[in-house]
Wavefront OBJ file of the C-alpha trace (Angstrom):
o trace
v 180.797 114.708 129.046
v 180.694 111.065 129.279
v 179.150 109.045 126.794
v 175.348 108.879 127.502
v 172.991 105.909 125.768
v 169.954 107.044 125.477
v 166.344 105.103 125.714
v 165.494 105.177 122.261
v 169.229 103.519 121.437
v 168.724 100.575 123.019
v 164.883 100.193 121.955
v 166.099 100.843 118.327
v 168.549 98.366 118.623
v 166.671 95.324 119.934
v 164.113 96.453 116.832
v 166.577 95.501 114.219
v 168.477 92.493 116.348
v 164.401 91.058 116.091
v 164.357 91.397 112.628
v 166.647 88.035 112.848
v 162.933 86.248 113.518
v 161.108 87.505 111.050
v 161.072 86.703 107.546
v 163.003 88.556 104.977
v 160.120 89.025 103.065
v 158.722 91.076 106.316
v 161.342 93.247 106.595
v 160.391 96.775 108.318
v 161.835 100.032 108.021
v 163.043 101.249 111.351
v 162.513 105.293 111.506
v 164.117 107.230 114.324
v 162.099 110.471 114.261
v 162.404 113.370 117.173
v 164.298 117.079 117.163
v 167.269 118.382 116.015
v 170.600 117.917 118.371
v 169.138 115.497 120.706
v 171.226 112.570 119.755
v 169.443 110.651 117.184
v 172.428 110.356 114.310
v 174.737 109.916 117.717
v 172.537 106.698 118.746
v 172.947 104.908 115.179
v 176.683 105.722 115.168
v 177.037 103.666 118.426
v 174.839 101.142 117.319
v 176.995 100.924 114.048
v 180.140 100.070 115.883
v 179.175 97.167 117.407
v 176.832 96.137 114.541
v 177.295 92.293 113.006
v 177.364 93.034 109.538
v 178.490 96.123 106.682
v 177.448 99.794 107.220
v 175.870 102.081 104.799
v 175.900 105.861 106.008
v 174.598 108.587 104.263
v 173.233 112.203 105.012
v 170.430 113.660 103.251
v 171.803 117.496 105.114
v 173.196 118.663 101.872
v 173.287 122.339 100.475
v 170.722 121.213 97.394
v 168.337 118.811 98.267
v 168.713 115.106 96.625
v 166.432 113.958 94.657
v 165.425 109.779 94.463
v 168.475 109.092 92.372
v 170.526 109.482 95.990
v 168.524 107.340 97.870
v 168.645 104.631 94.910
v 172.745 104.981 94.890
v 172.532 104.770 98.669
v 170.591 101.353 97.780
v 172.963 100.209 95.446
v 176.139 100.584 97.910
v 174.029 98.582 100.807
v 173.556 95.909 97.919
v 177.050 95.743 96.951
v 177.619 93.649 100.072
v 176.745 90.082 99.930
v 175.953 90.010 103.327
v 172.233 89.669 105.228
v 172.994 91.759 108.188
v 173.827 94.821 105.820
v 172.693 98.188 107.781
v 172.066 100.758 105.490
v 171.298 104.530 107.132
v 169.800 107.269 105.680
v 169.578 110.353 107.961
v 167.407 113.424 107.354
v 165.469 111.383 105.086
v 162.809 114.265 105.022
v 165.270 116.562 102.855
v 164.927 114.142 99.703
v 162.115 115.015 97.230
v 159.123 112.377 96.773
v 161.775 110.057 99.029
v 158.260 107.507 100.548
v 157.837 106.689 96.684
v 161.385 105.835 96.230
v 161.898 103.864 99.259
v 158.393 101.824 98.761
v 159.773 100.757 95.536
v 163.378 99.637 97.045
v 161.863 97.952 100.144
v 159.213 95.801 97.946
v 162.436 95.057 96.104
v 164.113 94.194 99.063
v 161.677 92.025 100.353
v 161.410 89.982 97.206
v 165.042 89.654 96.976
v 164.959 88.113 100.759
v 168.076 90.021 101.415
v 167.679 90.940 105.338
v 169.183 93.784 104.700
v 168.070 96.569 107.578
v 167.222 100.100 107.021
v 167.162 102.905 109.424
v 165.714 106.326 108.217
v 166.085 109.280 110.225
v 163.932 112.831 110.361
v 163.440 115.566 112.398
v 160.598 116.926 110.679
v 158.316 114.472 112.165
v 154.560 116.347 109.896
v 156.587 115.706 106.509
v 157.793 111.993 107.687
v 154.753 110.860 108.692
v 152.982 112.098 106.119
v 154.894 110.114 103.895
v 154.629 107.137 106.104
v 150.652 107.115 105.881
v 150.269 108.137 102.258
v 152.952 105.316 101.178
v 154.818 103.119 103.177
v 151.670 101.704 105.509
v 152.540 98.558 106.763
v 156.096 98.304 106.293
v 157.771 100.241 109.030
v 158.295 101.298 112.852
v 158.568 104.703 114.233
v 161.189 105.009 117.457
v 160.596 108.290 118.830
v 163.674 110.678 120.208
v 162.667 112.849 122.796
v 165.015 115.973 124.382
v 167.090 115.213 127.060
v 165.367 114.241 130.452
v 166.304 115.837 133.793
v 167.586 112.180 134.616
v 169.984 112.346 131.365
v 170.773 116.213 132.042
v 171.654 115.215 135.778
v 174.238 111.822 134.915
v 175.508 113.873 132.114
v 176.337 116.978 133.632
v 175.640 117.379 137.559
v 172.400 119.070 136.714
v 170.630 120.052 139.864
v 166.161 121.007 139.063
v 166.799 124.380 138.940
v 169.636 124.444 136.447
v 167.357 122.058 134.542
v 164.437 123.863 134.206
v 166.432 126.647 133.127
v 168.880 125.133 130.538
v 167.621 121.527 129.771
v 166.721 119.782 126.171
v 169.953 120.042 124.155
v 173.052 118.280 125.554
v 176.078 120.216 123.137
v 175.055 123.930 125.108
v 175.376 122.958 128.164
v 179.090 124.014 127.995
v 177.898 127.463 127.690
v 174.997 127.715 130.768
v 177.770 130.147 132.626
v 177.300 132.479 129.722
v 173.667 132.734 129.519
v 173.973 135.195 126.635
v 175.828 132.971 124.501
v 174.174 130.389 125.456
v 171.086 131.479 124.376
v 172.763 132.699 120.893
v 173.766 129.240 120.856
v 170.017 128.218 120.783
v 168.889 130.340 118.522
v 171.666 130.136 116.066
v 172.134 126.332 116.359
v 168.573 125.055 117.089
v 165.847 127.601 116.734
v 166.839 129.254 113.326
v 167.812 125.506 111.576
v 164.193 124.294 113.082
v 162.525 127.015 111.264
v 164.693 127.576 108.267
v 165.038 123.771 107.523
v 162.406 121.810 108.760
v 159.217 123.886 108.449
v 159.229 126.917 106.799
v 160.464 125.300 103.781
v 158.365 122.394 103.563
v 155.065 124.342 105.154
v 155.510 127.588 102.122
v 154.509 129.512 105.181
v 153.391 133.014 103.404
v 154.677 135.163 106.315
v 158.049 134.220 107.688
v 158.492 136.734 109.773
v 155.030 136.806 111.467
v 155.705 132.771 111.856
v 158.798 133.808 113.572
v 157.242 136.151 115.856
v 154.604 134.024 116.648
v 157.292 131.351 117.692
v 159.076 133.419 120.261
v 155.676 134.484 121.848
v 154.266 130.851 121.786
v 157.718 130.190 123.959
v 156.720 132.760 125.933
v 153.781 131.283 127.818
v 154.642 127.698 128.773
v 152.335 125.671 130.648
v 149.695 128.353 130.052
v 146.327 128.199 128.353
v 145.760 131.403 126.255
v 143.000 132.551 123.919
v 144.684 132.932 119.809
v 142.409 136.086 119.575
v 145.015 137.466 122.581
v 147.683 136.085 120.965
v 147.264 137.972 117.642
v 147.070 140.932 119.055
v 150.533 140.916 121.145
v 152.018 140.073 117.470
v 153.839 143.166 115.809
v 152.808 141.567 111.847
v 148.842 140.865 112.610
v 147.423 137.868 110.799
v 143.884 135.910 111.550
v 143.191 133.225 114.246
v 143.361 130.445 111.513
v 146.476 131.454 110.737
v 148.159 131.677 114.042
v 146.381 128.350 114.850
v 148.107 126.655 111.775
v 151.111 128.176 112.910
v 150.975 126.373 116.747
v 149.989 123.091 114.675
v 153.065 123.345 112.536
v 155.594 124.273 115.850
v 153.692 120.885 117.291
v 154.782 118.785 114.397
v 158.339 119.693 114.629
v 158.735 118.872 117.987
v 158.774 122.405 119.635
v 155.671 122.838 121.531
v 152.432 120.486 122.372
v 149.041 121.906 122.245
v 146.290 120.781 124.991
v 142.758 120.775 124.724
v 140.377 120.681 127.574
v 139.619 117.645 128.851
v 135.894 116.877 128.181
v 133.276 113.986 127.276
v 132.001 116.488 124.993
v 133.917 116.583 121.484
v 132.465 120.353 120.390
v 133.676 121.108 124.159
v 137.522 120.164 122.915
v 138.182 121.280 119.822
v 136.251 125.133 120.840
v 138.730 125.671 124.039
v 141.502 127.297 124.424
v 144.884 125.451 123.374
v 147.184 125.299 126.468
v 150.680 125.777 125.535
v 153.607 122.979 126.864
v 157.045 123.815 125.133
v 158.667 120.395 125.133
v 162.377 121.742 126.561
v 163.423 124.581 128.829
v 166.238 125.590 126.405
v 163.363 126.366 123.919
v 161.902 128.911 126.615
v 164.936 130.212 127.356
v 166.093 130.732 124.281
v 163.862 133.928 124.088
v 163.098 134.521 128.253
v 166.261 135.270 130.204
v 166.866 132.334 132.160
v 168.030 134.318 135.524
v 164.251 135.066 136.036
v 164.322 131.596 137.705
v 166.057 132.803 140.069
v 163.750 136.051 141.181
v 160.363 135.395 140.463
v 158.702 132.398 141.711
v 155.668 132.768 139.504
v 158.121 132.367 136.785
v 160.242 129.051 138.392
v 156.518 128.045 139.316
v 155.721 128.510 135.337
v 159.043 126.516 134.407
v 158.626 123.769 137.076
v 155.233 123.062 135.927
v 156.071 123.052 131.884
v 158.410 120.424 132.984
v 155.733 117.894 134.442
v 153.584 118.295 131.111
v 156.627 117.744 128.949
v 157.296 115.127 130.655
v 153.842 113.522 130.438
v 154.150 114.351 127.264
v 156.473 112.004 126.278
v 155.372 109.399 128.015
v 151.296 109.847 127.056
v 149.816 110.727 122.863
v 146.920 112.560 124.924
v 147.825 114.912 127.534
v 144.839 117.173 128.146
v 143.803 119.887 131.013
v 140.822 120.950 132.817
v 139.125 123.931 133.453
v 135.678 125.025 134.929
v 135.222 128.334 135.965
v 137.925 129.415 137.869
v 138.696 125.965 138.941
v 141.078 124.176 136.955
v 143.531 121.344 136.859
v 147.080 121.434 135.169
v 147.083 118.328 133.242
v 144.955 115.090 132.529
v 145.858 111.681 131.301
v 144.194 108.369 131.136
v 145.644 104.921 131.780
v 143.570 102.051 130.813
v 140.145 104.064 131.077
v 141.564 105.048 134.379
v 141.193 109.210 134.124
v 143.935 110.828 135.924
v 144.185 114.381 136.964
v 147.736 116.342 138.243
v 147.760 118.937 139.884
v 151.767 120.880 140.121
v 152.146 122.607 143.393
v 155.640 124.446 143.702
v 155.050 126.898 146.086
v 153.853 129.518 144.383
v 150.444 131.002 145.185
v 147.926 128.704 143.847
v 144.697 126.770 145.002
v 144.071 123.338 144.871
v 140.603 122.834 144.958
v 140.195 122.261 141.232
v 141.550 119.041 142.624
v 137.809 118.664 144.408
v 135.846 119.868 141.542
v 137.424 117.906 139.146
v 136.775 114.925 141.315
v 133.352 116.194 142.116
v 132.552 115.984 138.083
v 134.364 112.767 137.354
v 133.720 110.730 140.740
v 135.465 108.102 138.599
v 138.927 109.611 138.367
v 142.031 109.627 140.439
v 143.734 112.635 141.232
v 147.667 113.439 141.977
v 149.179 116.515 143.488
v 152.666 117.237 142.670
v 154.437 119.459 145.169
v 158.308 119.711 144.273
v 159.329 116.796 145.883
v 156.922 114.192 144.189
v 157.577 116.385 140.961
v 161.297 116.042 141.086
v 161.067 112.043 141.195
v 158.828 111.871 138.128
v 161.021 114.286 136.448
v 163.617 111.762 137.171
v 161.224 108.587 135.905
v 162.449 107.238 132.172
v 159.002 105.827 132.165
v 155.983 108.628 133.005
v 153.086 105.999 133.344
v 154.771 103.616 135.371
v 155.186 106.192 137.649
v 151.960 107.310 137.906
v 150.576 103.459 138.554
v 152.752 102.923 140.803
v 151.822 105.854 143.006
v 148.095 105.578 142.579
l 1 2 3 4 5 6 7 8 9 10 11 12 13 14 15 16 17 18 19 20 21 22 23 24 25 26 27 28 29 30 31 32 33 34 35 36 37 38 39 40 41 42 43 44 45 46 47 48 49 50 51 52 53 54 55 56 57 58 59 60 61 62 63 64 65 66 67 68 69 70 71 72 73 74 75 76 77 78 79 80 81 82 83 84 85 86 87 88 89 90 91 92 93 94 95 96 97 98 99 100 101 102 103 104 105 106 107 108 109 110 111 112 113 114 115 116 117 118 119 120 121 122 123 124 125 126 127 128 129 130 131 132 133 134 135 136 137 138 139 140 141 142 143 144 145 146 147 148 149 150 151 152 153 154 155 156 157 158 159 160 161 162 163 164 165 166 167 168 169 170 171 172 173 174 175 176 177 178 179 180 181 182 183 184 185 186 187 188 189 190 191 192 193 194 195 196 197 198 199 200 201 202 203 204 205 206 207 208 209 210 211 212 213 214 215 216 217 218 219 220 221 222 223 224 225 226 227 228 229 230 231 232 233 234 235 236 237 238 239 240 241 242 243 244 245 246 247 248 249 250 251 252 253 254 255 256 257 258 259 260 261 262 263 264 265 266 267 268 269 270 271 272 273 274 275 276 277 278 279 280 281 282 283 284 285 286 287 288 289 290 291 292 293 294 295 296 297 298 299 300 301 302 303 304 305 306 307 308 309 310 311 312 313 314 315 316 317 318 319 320 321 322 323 324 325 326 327 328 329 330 331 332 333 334 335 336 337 338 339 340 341 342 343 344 345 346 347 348 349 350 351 352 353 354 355 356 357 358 359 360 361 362 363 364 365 366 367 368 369 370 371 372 373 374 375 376 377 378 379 380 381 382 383 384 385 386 387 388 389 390 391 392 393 394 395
């Protein structure tokens, strides 16, 4: 595989090279949060070669978890260097007990001192990060998001054609397995799926149930790009629990990165929050992990499904509110606004479905714009690095 730089690397990057205009004591934090395996400890390593000044490295992935004392010797090290373009990086950041206490103390210290030195933190629990962000650390930091690999990424990388990217995309070290789907998939849950839950939530969330958590992750992969009731839900899962449960559950898969929930685009508030979550799993691999990924290739409802998923991931990354629409049996796949301008998509892929939710939505909101995606149209935004430019530039 050749070497790939992602967005966020270069975005990252020109964050800390502007630090050089501000004022030491206006230093930021720079925090690189997204999903396991997608690159984001890759992307500071090649900005670390070429980097002006002394390194700090350190990972926070241990077998015990580190308390503050290893983020204060971390500190220390960076210090030890009399040099203002020290980079000091401390990945998995999340892992360290009461760490946004810690750091607020060494970064007001920092400041004071006027030392320039830069700091990169890393996380891939994004609920646990931010949590510590808002509750400590408000106004002294910058959040660069890492999203999974893009179909654009997949396809310099690796050849990729659509197909083979709605079937294996998200996670760039696998791919040397897609013509072994079995182990390929063992690879996903082994490598990804089991560290995700075992690492990043379960443990930080005290989730009562494991195994019904568990269960209700491989079903919530199950139905991508689908809306579906949590009543029906519970009662395809084995260990039963109640709807406020399972809806905790979705919201925790959300916050590490796994799955987006959509409400139902409304004017009406009550209207939102009492619908129906629809479900958007933010990779194929994810899916495919637990749904053979051969049923691309012989069931069109299915590749229709996949295809689909892939336009609201997409949006996803590009919009913080992705919503869909539904009236009756009239319905539109996904909703986004631009400037006040209200947008609604409609994914076509050939597989039996009507597109006159297109007219009713229009018909309620004579105000919006509306898009149909057929496969061609969808394949170029798949291919987009930047979803709402796209969109503004076809409207």
């Amino acid at each position: 595989m050749k070497e790939i730089f992602r967005d966020f690397k270069g975005l990252l990057e020109n964050r800390l090279l502007d630090l050089e205009r501000l004022a030491p004591s206006a230093n930021l934090l720079q925090v690189l949060l997204g999903p396991r395996q997608v690159g984001k400890t890759t992307a500071v390593q090649q900005i670390a070669k070429t980097w002006p000044g002394p390194i700090v490295f350190a990972s926070a992935d241990l077998p015990f978890a580190p308390d503050s004392e290893w983020v204060s010797t971390q500190w220390q090290k960076a210090r030890s260097y009399e040099n203002n373009k020290t980079l000091l990086i401390l990945d998995e950041i999340q892992k360290v007990h009461n760490w946004s206490s810690i750091i607020k103390v060494l970064i007001d210290e920092e400041r004071q001192r006027r030392s320039g030195m830069r700091i990169v933190l890393l996380g891939s629990a994004s609920w646990t990060i931010e949590e510590g962000l808002g509750d400590t650390l408000a106004g002294r930091f910058e959040i660069t998001r890492a999203y999974h690999w893009t179909y654009q990424e997949c396809m310099s990388a690796f050849g990729w054609d659509l197909k083979t990217f709605l079937k294996f995309g998200g996670y760039p070290v696998p791919a040397q397995f897609i013509d072994d789907a079995e182990r390929w998939q063992r690879f996903i849950l082994d490598s990804i799926v089991e560290p995700m839950l075992s690492k990043d939530i379960l443990p930080l969330k005290h989730i009562a149930k494991p195994a019904l958590f568990r269960q209700a992750f491989a079903l919530a992969m199950s139905y991508p790009a689908q809306e579906i009731a949590i009543h029906k839900m519970l009662g395809q899962l084995q260990d039963r629990g109640n709807s406020t449960t399972l809806k905790n559950y979705l919201d925790m898969m959300a916050t590490g990165y796994a799955i987006r929930l959509l409400e139902k685009y409304s004017t009406r508030l009550l209207s939102k929050k009492s619908s129906s979550p629809k479900l958007v799993p933010l990779c194929s691999a994810l899916v495919h992990a637990f749904v053979r990924p051969d049923l691309m290739d012989e069931d069109k409802e299915w590749f229709g499904r996949m295809f689909e998923n892939a336009i609201g991931a997409h949006l996803c990354k590009g919009f913080l509110e992705v919503s869909y629409w539904r009236e009756g049996k009239d319905e539109v796949d996904f909703v986004v606004v631009i400037d006040r301008q209200v947008i609604g998509i409609e994914v076509k892929s050939g597989r039996r479905k009507s597109t006159r939710g297109l007219s009713e939505f229009k018909n309620k909101f004579p105000a919006a714009k509306t898009v149909l995606m057929d496969l061609e149209l969808g394949e170029k935004f798949l291919l987009a690095p930047d979803a709402k430019k796209f969109l503004e530039n076809i409207l």
